[in-house]
MARGUPA-291962 format. One record per residue (C-alpha): y, z, x; residue in one letter. Coordinates in steps of 0.1 Angstrom, whole numbers, always signed. Layout:
<atoms>
{v = Y w = Z u = X residu = A};
...
</atoms>
This chain:
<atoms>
{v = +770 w = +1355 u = +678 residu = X};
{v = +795 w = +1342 u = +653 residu = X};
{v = +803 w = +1300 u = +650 residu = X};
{v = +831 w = +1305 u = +677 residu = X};
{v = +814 w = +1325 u = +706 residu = X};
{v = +785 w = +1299 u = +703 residu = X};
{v = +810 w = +1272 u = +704 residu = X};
{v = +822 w = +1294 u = +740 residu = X};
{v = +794 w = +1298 u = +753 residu = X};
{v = +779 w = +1264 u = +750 residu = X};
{v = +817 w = +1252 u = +766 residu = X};
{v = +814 w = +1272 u = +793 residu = X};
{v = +779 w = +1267 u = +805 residu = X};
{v = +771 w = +1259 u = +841 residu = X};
{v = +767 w = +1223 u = +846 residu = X};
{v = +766 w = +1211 u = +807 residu = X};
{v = +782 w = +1181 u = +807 residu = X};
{v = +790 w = +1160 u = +774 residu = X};
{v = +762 w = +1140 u = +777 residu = X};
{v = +736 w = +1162 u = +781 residu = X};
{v = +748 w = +1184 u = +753 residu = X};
{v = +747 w = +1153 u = +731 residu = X};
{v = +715 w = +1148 u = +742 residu = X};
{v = +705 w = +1189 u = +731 residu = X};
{v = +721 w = +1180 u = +698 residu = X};
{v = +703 w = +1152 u = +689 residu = X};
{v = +671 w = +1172 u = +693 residu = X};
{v = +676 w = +1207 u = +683 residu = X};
{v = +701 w = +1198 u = +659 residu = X};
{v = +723 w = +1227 u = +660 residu = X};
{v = +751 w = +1244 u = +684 residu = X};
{v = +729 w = +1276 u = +676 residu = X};
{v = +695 w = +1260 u = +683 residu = X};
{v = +706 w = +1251 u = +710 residu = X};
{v = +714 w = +1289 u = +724 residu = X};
{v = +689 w = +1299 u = +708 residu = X};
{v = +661 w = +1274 u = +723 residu = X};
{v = +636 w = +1289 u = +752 residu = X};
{v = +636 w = +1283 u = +791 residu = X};
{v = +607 w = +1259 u = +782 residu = X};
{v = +622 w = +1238 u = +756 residu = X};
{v = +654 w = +1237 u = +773 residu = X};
{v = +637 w = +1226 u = +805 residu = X};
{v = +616 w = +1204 u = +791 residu = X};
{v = +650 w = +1186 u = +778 residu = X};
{v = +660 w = +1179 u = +817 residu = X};
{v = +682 w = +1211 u = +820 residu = X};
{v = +688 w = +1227 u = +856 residu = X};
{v = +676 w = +1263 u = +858 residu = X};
{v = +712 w = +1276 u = +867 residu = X};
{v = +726 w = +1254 u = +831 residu = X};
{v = +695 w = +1274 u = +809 residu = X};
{v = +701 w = +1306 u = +824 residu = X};
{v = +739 w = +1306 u = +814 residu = X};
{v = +735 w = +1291 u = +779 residu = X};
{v = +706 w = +1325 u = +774 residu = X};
{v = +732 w = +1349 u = +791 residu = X};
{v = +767 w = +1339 u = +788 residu = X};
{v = +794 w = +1352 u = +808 residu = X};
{v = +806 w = +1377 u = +777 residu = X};
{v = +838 w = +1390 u = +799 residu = X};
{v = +848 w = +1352 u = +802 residu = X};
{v = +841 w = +1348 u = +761 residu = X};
{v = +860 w = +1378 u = +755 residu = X};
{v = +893 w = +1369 u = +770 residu = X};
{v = +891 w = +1333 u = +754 residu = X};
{v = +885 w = +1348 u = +723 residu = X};
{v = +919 w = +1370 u = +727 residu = X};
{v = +938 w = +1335 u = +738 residu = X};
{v = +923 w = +1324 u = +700 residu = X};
{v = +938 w = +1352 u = +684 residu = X};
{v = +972 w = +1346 u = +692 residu = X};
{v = +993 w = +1318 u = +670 residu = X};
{v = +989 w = +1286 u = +673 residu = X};
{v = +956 w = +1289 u = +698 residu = X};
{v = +926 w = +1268 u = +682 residu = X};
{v = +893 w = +1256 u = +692 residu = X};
{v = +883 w = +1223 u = +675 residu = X};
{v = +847 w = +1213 u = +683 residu = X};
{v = +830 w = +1182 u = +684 residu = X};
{v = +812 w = +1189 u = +650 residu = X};
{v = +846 w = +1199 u = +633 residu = X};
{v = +865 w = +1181 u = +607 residu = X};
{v = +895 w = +1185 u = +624 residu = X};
{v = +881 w = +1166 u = +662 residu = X};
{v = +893 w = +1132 u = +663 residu = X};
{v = +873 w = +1098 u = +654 residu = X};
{v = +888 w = +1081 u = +682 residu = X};
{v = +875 w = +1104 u = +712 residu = X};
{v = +840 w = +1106 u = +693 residu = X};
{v = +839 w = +1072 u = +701 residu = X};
{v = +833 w = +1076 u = +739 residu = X};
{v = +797 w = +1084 u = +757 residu = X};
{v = +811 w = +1115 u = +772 residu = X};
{v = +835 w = +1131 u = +743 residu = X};
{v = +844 w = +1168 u = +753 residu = X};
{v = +819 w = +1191 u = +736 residu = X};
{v = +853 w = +1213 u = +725 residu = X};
{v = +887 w = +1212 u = +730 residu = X};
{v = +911 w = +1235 u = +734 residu = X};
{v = +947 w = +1235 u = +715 residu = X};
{v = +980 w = +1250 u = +717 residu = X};
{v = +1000 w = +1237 u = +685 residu = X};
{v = +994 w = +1220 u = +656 residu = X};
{v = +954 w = +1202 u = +658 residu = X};
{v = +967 w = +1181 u = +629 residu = X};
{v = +984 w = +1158 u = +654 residu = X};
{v = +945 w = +1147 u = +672 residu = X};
{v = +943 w = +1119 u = +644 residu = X};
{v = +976 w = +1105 u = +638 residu = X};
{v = +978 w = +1070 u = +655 residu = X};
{v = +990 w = +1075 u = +692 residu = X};
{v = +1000 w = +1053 u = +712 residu = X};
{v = +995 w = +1066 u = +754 residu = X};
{v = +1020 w = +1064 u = +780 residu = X};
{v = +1017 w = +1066 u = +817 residu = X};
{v = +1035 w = +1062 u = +849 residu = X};
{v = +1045 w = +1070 u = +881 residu = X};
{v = +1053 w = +1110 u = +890 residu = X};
{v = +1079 w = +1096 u = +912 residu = X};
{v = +1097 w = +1068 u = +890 residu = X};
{v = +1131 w = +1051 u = +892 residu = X};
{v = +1154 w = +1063 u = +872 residu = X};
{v = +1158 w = +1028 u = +854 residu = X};
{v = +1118 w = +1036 u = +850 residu = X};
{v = +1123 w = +1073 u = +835 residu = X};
{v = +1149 w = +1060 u = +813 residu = X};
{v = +1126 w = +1034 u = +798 residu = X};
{v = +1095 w = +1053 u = +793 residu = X};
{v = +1122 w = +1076 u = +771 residu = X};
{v = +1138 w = +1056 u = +748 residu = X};
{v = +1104 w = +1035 u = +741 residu = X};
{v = +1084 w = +1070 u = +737 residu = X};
{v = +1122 w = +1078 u = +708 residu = X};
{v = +1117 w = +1045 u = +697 residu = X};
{v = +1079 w = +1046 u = +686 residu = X};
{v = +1078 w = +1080 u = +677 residu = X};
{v = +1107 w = +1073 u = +656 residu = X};
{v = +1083 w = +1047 u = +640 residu = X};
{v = +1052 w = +1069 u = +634 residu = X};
{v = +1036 w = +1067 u = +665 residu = X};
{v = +1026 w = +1101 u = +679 residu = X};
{v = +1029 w = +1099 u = +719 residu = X};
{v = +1000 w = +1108 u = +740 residu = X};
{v = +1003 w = +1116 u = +782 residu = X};
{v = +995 w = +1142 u = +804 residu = X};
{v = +1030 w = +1163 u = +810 residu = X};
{v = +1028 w = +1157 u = +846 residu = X};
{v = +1061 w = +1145 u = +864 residu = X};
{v = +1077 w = +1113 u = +857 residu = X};
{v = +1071 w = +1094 u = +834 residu = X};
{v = +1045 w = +1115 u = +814 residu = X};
{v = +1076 w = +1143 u = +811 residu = X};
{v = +1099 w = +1119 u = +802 residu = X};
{v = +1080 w = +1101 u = +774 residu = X};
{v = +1070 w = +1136 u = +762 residu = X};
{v = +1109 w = +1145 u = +758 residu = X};
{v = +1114 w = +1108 u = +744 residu = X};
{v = +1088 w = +1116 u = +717 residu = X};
{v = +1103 w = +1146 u = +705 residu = X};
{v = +1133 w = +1127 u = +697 residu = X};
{v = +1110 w = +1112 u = +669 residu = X};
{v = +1092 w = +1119 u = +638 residu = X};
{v = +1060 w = +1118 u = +650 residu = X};
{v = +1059 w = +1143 u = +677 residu = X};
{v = +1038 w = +1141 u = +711 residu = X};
{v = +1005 w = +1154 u = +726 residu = X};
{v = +999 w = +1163 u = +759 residu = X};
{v = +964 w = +1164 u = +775 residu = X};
{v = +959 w = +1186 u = +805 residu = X};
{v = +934 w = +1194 u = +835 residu = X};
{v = +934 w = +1231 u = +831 residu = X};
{v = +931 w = +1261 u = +805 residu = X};
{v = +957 w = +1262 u = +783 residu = X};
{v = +965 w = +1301 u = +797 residu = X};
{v = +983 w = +1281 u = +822 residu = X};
{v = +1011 w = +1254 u = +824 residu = X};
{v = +1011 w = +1230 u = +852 residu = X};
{v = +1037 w = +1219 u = +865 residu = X};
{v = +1054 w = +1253 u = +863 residu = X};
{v = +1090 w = +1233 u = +861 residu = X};
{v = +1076 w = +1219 u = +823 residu = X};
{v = +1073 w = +1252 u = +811 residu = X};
{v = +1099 w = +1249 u = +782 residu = X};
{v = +1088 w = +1214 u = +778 residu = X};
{v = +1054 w = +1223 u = +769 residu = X};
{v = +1065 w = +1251 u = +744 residu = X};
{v = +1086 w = +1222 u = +729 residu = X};
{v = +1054 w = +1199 u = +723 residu = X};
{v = +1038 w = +1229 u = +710 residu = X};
{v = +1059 w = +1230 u = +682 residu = X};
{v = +1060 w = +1191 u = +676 residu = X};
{v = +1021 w = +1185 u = +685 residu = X};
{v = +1007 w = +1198 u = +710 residu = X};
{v = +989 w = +1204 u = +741 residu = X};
{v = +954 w = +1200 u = +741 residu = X};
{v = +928 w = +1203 u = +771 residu = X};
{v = +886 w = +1203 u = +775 residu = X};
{v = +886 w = +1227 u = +800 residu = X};
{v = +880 w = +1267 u = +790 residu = X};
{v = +905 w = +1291 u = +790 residu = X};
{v = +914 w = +1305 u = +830 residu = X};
{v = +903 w = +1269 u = +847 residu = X};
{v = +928 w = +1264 u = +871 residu = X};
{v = +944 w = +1234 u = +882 residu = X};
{v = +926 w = +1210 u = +903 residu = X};
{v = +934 w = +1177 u = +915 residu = X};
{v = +893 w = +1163 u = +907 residu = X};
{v = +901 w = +1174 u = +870 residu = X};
{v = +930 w = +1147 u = +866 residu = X};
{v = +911 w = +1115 u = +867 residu = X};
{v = +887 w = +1129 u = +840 residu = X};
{v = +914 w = +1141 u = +816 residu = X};
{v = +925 w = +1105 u = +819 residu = X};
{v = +895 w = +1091 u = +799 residu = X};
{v = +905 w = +1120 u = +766 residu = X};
{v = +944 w = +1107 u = +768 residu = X};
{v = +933 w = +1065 u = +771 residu = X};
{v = +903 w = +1074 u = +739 residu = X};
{v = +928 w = +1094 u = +715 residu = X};
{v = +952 w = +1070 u = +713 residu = X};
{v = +955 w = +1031 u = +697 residu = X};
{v = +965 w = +1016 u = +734 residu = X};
{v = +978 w = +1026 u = +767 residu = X};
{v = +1012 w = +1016 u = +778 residu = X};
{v = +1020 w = +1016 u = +816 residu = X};
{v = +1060 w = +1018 u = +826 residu = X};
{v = +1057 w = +1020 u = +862 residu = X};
{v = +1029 w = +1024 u = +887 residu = X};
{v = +1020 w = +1018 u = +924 residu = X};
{v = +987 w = +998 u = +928 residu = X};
{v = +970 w = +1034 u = +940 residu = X};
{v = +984 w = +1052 u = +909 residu = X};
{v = +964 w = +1075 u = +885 residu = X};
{v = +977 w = +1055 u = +858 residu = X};
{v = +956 w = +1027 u = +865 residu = X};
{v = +926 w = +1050 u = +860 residu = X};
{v = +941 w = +1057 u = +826 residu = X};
{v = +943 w = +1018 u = +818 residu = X};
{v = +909 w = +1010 u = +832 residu = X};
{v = +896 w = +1037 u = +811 residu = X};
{v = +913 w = +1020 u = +779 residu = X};
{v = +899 w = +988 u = +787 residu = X};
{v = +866 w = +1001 u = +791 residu = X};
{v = +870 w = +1022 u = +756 residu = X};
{v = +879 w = +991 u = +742 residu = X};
{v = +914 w = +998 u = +736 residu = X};
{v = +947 w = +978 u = +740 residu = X};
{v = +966 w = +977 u = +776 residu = X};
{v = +1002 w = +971 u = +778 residu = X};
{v = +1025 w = +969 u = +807 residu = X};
{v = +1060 w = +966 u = +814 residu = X};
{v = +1073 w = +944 u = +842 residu = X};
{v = +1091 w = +948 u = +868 residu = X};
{v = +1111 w = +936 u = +899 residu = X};
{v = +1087 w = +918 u = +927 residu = X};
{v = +1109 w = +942 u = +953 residu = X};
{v = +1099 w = +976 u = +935 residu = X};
{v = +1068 w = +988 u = +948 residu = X};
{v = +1060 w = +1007 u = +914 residu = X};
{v = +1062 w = +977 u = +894 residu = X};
{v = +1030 w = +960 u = +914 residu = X};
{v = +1002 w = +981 u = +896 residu = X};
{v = +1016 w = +971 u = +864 residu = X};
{v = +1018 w = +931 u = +875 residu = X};
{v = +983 w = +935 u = +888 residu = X};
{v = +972 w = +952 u = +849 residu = X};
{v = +992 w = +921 u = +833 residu = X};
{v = +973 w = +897 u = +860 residu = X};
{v = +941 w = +911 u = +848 residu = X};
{v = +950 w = +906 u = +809 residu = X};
{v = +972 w = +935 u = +802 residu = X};
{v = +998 w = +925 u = +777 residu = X};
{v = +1036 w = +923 u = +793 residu = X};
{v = +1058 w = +938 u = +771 residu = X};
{v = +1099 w = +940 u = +768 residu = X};
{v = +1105 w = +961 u = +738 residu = X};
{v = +1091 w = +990 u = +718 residu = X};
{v = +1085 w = +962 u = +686 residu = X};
{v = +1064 w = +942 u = +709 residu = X};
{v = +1035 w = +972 u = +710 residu = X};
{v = +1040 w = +976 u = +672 residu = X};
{v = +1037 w = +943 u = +664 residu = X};
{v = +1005 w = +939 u = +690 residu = X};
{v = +990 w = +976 u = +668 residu = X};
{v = +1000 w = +968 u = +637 residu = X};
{v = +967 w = +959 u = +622 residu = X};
{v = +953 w = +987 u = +635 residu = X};
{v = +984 w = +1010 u = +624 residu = X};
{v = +986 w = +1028 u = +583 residu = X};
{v = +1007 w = +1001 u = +561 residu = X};
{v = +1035 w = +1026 u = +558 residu = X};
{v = +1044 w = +1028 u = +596 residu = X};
{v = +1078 w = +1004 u = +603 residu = X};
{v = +1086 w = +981 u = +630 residu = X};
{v = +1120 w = +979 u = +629 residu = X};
{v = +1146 w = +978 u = +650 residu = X};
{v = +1145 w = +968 u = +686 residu = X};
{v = +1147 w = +977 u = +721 residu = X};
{v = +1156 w = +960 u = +744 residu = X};
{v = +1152 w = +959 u = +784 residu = X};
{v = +1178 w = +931 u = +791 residu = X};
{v = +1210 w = +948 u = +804 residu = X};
{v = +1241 w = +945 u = +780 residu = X};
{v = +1274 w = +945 u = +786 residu = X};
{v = +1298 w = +974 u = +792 residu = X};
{v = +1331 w = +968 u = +779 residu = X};
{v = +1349 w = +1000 u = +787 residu = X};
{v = +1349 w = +990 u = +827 residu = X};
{v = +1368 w = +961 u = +838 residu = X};
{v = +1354 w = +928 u = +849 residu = X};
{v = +1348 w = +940 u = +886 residu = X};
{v = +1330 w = +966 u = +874 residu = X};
{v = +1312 w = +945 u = +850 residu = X};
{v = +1301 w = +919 u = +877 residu = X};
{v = +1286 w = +947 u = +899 residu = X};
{v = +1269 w = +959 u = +869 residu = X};
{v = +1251 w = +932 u = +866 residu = X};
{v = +1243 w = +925 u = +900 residu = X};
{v = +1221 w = +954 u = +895 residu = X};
{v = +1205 w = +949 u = +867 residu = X};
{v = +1177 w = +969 u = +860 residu = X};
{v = +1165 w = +963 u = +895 residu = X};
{v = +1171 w = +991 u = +922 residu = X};
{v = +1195 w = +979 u = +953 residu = X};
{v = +1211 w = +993 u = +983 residu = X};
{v = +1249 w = +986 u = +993 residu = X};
{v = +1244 w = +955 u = +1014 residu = X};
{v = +1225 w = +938 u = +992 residu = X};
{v = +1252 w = +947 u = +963 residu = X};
{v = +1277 w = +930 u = +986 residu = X};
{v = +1253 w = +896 u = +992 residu = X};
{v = +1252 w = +893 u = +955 residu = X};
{v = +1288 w = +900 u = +943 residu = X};
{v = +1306 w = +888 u = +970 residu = X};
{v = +1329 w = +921 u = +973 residu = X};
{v = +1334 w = +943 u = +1003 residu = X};
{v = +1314 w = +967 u = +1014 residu = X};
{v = +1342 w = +996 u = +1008 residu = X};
{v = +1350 w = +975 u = +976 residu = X};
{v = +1312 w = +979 u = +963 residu = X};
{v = +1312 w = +1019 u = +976 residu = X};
{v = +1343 w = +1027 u = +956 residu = X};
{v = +1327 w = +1006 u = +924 residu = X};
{v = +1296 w = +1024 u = +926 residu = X};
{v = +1313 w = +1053 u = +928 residu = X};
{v = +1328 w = +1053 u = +897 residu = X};
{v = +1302 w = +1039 u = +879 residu = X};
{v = +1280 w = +1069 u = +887 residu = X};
{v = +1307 w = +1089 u = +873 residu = X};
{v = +1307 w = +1072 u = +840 residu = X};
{v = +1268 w = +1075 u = +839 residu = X};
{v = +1261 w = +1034 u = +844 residu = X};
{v = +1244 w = +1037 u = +878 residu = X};
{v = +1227 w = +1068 u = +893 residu = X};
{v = +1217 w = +1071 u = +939 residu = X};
{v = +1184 w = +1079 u = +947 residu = X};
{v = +1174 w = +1079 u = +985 residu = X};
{v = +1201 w = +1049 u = +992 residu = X};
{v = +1193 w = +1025 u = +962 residu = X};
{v = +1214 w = +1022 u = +935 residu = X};
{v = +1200 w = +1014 u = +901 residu = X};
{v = +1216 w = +1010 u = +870 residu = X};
{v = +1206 w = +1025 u = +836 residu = X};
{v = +1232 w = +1016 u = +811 residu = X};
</atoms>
C-alpha cells in the first residue's frame, strides 16, 4: 500500500477513534506499523476484534472510490502527521486522525476566528453575523463555521466579502453537500478556503455527527463568537467546546424579549465576553494574532440615523431598533395609529430599512 491508501484505511476502520489511534502511534510508531501489526499485538493494545480485522482487510472498494474523489482538483487528504494539519486542532485529546478537504488546505493555519448561531435567526441576527464575518475577514481573520442555515451561511457569505476567505467544517463526506440549498455557497468557499470534514468520503449526513464536528470548528480557530442562540442551541456545544479547549468565547447581546438572544446572555453570565463591534474581538485576539493583521475601522451595532426618510419615519425607526416588534407594540412606543404605523412600515420595507417575518417587524438599517 502506498502513504495514501494507508492513511484510508486506517480512517476508515471500524471503531478507531482518535484516541485509540493515538494510542497505536505512540507504540508502533508508524501509520504503516500500525496496518501492518498482528491480531496479537493489536489486541494486546485494547483493540476490538471487529477494529483489527478491518485495519488487516480493509474495505478496498470503499478505498478505491475515495482515492478517485483525491484525484479530482482541489480534493486533498491532510493527515495528522502532515505538515500541512493544523497546530491548533493537534492540540485537542481527540484530533481527527485525517481530514478530508475540498479547496485550498493552506487556509487550516491562518488565524480563524469561529462563528455560530441560530439556523433560524432574525434577520437583524443574519445581518450581524455578515457584516462582522466582512469586517474581520476584511482584517485577516479567516472565518470558521459549519455551512449550516443561519447564521453559519451567512457569516460564510460575509467572509467572502474579505481577504481572508472562510472554512467550513462539515458532518459528512465531502462527496456530498448538506444543506442541498448551499450548494453554490459551498463551491464559493472552495475557491476562497474551503470545506473541510473528518468523516470519509460517502458518510452521509447524520444528526449524531453535528455535535462532534463542533469540537474541529471551536479547536481550529483563535475564539468562538456566538450571534444568536436559544438556550438548547448547538451553538452552545460549540462554545463549551472552546472553553474547554482553552479558547476565547464571545457573545453578542441581545433584547431580553428575543428568545435567541438568552443562550448568548447565559454564555456572557458564565464569563463569555459581550461584545458590540468586530474591533472589540480584535482587540480581545490581538496578542494572539500576526503583528501585520489591522484593527481598524469599526462596526457598530447601535442603529444610526436614516436621513433619506422623513422624521415620522425616522421615529418609527427607532422604535424598532435592532429589537424585533409586532404592530401594537410599534403603536405603544411611537404613539401613532395603528394604520399610521402599517402604512410606515410599509414603506420602510420597501426602501430595505425593516423586513416582516411571522408578524414582527425588525429593522436592519
Amino acid at each position: 500500500m502506498n502513504t495514501v491508501d494507508v492513511w484510508l484505511a486506517i480512517a476508515r476502520a471500524n471503531g478507531l477513534g482518535p484516541v485509540q489511534f493515538n494510542h497505536l502511534l505512540d507504540s508502533l510508531k508508524t501509520p504503516e506499523n500500525i496496518l501492518g501489526a498482528s491480531h496479537s499485538q493489536l489486541s494486546k493494545l485494547g483493540l476490538k476484534p471487529a477494529t483489527i480485522t478491518s485495519l488487516q482487510q480493509p474495505d478496498s472498494d470503499a478505498i478505491e472510490l475515495e482515492r478517485q474523489w483525491l484525484e479530482q482538483e482541489n480534493h486533498h487528504l491532510v493527515s495528522i502527521l502532515d505538515p500541512r494539519y493544523p497546530e491548533r486542532l493537534k492540540t485537542i485529546a481527540d484530533a481527527p486522525i485525517v481530514l478530508y478537504v475540498r479547496g485550498d488546505p493552506d487556509y487550516l493555519c491562518l488565524p480563524q476566528l469561529a462563528m455560530v448561531g441560530s439556523r433560524t435567526p432574525t434577520a437583524s441576527g443574519r445581518k450581524t453575523a455578515m457584516e462582522f464575518a466582512s469586517h474581520l475577514s476584511k482584517a485577516g481573520i479567516t472565518i470558521t463555521s459549519g455551512l449550516a442555515r443561519g447564521i453559519d451561511g451567512a457569516s460564510h457569505q460575509g467572509a467572502l466579502e474579505g481577504i481572508a476567505g472562510t472554512l467550513a467544517v462539515v458532518a459528512h463526506g465531502l462527496d456530498v453537500v448538506y444543506p442541498a440549498a448551499h450548494r453554490q455557497l459551498a463551491e464559493a468557499i472552495t475557491h476562497n478556503g474551503a470545506v473541510v470534514s473528518e468523516f470519509p468520503i460517502g458518510t452521509a449526513p447524520n444528526k449524531g455527527l453535528f455535535p462532534r464536528r463542533n469540537r474541529i470548528i471551536s479547536a481550529l480557530s483563535l475564539g468562538t463568537l456566538v450571534v444568536e442562540a436559544a438556550l438548547k442551541s448547538g451553538s452552545l456545544i460549540t462554545a463549551k467546546h472552546a472553553l474547554e479547549q482553552g479558547r476565547e468565547v464571545f457573545a453578542i447581546p441581545g433584547s431580553i424579549h428575543n428568545p435567541l438572544a438568552r443562550g448568548c446572555h447565559q454564555l456572557i453570565r458564565q464569563g463569555a465576553k459581550l461584545v458590540e463591534t468586530a474591533d472589540d474581538i480584535l482587540v480581545e485576539l490581538s496578542a494572539l494574532l500576526p503583528t501585520d493583521i489591522p484593527a481598524t475601522g469599526e462596526l457598530n451595532s447601535t442603529p444610526v440615523e436614516n436621513n433619506t426618510l422623513d422624521r415620522d419615519h425616522q421615529k418609527l425607526l427607532k422604535c424598532l431598533a435592532y429589537e424585533p416588534a409586532q404592530i401594537d407594540e410599534l403603536v405603544d412606543r411611537s404613539g401613532f395609529t395603528a394604520s399610521e404605523v402599517a402604512s410606515m412600515l410599509l414603506i420602510l420595507e420597501l426602501e430595505g430599512c425593516v423586513v416582516s417575518e411571522g408578524g414582527l417587524y425588525t429593522r436592519i438599517a
